[in-house]
C-alpha positions, 0 to 999 in steps of 0.5 A: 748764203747759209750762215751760223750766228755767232751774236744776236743781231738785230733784226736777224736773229739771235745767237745760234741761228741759221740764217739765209742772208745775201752773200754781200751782207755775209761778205762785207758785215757779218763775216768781216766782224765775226757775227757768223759763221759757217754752218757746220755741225762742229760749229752748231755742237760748239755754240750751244753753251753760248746759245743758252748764256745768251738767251738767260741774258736776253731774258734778263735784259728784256726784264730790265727794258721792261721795268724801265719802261714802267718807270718812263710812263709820263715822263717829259724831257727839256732841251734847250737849244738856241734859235732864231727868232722865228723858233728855227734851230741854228743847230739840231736835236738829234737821238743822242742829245735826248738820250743824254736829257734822260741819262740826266733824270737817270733812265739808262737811255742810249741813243740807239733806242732812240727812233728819230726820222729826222732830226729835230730843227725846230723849237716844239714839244713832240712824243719821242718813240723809245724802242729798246726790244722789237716789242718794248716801247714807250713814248716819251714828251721832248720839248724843245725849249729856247736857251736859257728860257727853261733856267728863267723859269726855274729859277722863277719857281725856286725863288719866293722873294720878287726880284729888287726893283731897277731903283733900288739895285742903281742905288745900292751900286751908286751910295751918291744917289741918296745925296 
């Protein structure tokens, strides 16, 4: 079935694009949330203002994809989970989780850029593929890390001052203890 794009589609075309796809992807997605439309010459003459805006945005969106990916060259992100005591998850870490890490350290990520096969279930660092355009990637260091672990050791490196001992904590909570 010949349809009219009426939306860039990933992994189909753009806007203004006549392309051949199965009667049941026209009939129960494209159609349905008006991404196509018949391929007339009234509608193809109608689209060609939004076929150029689209493309200028395309440019302009695949400039910012690039730029970012410049910025996320060496970049790692730490995720605390809680896990057994075998380093199994009691949950998972999935895409939206590590888009969130990032959105954290302030690179717009959102989860669909995120390329998982499987959700993450255990306590491990990995390379993470981030795909914001078909030939924009990056990869990124995910560590998985045991909950708590990653504030015990910030908190390690913020303080210059060792911890007071057990000794002196029992006495300064118990002033009996000197007499």
């Amino acid at each position: 079935m010949r349809l009219l794009l009426l939306e860039d589609v990933r992994k189909l075309g753009h806007v203004g694009d006549v392309v051949d796809v199965s009667p049941g992807y026209a009939r129960n997605y494209l159609l349905p949330r008006r991404l196509a439309t018949a391929p007339t010459e009234e509608n193809i003459r109608a689209i060609e203002d939004r076929k150029r805006a689209a493309a200028a945005e395309r440019a302009a969106r695949l400039k910012q994809y690039q730029d970012l990916v410049a910025q996320m060259q060496d970049v790692s992100v730490t995720i605390e989970a809680a896990a057994n005591p075998e380093g199994t998850l009691y949950g998972a870490v999935h895409a939206r989780d590590i888009a969130a890490a990032l959105n954290a350290q302030g690179f717009p990520v959102l989860p669909e850029h995120v390329l998982l096969d499987a959700p993450i279930r255990t306590l491990d660092n990995r390379l993470v593929t981030l795909e914001f355009a078909d030939d924009v990637t990056t990869q990124v260091k995910v560590w998985i890390v045991r909950e708590g672990t990653a504030q015990d050791g910030l908190r390690a490196e913020q303080s210059d001052q060792p911890a007071p001992a057990d000794d002196d904590r029992d006495r300064a909570a118990d002033p009996r203890a000197d007499e």
